[in-house]
Backbone as numpy.savetxt, mean C-alpha at the origin, in Angstrom:
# Nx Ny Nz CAx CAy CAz Cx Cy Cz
12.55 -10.06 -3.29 12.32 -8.64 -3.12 11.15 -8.45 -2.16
11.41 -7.52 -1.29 10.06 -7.28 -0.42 9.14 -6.38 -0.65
8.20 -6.63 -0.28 7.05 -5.20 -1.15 6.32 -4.97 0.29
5.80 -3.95 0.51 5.03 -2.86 1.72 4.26 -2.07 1.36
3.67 -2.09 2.15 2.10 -1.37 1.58 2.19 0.12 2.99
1.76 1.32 2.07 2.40 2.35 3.07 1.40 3.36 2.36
1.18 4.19 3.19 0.41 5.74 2.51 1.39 6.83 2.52
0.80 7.94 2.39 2.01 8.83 2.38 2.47 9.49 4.14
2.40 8.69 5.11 2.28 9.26 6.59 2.38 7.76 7.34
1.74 6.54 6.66 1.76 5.40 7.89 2.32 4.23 6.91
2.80 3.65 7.85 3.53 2.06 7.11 1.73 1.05 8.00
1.58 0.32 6.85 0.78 -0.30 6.80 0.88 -1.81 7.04
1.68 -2.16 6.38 2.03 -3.50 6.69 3.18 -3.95 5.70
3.64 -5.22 5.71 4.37 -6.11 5.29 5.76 -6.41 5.90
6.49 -6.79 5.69 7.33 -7.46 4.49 6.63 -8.11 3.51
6.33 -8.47 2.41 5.53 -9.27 1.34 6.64 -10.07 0.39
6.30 -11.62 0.48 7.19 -11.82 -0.52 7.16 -11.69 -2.01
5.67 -10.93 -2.48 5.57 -10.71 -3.97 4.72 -9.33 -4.00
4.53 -8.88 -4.82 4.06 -7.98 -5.74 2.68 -8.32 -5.17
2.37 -9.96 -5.94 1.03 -10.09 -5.71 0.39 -10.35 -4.40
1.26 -11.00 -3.02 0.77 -11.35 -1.68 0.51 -9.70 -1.39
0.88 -8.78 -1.80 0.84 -7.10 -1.30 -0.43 -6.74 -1.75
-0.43 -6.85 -3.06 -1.53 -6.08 -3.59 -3.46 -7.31 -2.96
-3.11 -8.53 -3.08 -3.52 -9.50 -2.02 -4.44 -8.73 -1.21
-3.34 -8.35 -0.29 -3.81 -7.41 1.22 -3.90 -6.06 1.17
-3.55 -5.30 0.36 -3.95 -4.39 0.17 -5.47 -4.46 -0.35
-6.23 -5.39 -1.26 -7.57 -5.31 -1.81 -8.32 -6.04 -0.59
-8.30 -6.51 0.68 -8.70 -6.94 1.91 -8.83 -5.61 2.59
-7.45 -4.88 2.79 -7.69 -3.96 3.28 -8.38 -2.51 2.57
-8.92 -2.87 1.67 -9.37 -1.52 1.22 -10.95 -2.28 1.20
-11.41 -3.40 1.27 -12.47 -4.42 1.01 -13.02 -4.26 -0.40
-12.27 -4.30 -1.40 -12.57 -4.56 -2.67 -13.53 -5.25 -3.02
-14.27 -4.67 -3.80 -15.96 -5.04 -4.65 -15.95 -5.32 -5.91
-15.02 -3.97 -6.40 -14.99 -3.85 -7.97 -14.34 -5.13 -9.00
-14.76 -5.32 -10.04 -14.41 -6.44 -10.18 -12.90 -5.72 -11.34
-12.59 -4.78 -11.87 -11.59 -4.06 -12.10 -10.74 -3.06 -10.69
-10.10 -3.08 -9.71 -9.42 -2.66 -9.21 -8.62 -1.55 -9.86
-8.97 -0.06 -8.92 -8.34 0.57 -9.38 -6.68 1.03 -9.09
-5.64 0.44 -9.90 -4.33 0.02 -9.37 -3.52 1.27 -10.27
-2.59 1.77 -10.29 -2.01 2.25 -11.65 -0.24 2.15 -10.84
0.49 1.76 -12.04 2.05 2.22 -11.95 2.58 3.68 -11.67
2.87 4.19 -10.97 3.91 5.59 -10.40 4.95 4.94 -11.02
5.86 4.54 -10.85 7.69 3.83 -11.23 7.72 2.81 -10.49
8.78 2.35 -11.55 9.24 0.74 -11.18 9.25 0.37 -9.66
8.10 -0.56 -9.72 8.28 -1.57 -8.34 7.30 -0.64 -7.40
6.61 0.32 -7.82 5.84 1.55 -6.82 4.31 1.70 -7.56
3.11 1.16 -6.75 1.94 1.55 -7.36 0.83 1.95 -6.24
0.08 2.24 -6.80 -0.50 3.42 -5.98 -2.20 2.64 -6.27
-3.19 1.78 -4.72 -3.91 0.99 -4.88 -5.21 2.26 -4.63
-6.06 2.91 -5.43 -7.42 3.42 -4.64 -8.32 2.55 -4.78
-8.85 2.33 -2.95 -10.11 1.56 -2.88 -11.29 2.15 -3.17
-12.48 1.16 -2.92 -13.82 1.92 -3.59 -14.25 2.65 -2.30
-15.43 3.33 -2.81 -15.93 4.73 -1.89 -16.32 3.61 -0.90
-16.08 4.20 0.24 -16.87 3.72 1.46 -18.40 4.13 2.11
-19.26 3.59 1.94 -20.27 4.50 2.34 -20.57 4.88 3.92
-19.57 3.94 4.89 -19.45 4.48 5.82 -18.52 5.24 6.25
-17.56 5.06 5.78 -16.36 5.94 6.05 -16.39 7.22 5.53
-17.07 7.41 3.62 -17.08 8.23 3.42 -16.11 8.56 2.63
-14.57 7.76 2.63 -13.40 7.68 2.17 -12.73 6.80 2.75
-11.41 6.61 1.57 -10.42 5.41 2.09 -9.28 5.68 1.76
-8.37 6.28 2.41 -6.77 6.44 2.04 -6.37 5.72 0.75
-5.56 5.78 -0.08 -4.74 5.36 -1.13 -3.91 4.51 -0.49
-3.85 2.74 -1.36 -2.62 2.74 -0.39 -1.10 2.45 -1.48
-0.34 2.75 -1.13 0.97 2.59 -2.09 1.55 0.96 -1.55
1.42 0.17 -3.30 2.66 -1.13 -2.56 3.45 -1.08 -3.67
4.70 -1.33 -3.02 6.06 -0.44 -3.23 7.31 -1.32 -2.69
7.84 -1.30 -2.86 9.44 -2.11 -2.45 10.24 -0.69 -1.65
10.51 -1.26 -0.68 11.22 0.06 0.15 12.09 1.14 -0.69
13.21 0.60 -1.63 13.71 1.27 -2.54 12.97 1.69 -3.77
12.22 1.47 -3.92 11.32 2.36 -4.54 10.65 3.40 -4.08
10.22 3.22 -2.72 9.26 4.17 -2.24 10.57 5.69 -1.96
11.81 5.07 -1.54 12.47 5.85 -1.24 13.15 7.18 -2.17
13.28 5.96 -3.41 13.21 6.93 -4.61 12.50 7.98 -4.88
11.34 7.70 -4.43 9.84 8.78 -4.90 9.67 9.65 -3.75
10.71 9.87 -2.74 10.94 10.68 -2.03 10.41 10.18 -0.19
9.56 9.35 -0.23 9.40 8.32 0.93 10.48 8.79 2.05
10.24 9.03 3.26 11.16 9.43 4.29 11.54 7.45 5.09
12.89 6.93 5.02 12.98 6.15 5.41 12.58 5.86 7.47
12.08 6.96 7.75 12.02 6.64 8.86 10.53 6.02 9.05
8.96 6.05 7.92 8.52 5.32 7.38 8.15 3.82 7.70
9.19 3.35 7.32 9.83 2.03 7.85 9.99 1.58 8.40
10.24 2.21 9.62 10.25 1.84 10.99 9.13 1.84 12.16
8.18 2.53 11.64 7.20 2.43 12.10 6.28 0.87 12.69
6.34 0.25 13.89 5.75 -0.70 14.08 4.26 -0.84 13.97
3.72 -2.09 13.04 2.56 -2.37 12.69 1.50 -3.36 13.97
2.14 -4.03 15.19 1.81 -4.69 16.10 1.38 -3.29 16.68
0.12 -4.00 17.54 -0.14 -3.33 18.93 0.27 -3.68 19.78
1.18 -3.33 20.15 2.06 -3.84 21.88 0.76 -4.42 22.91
C-alpha cells in the first residue's frame, strides 16, 4: 500500500512503502522535538501529523499521511496527486 504525505492544497511527497517510512518524513519535515508527536486518526489509513510551533516560522502547516484512497474518500481532489514534487 502506498502512503503520501499531502496538506489540504499541496502534495508533499511520497510514494511511501509504509505507514511508518511516511510518518518517518513527515516528523523530518515538520523537525520534530517533542518526544510525544502530535499524530491523531481522521479514518482508516488517513492521519493528520501537527508539528511543533516554529519560532521562526511562527507556524507549520498540518501535514496529512494518507493512502491516496483514503485521502480521496475524505473528499481530497485527485488532481492532488499529480502534482510534481521535483524541481525541474
Amino acid at each position: 500500500m502506498d502512503w503520501h504525505i499531502i496538506n489540504h492544497r499541496d502534495y508533499i511527497d511520497g510514494p511511501f512503502a509504509t505507514f511508518d517510512d511516511a510518518q518517518r518524513e513527515a516528523f523530518v519535515l515538520g523537525d520534530e522535538t517533542r518526544s510525544m508527536p502530535r499524530i491523531t486518526r481522521k479514518a482508516r489509513d488517513f492521519y493528520v501529523y501537527k508539528p511543533p510551533y516554529d519560532r521562526k516560522e511562527h507556524w507549520q502547516p498540518e501535514y496529512w499521511i494518507c493512502t491516496k484512497e483514503a485521502a480521496l474518500a475524505q473528499g481530497v481532489t485527485e488532481a492532488l496527486f499529480n502534482q510534481c514534487t521535483q524541481a525541474a
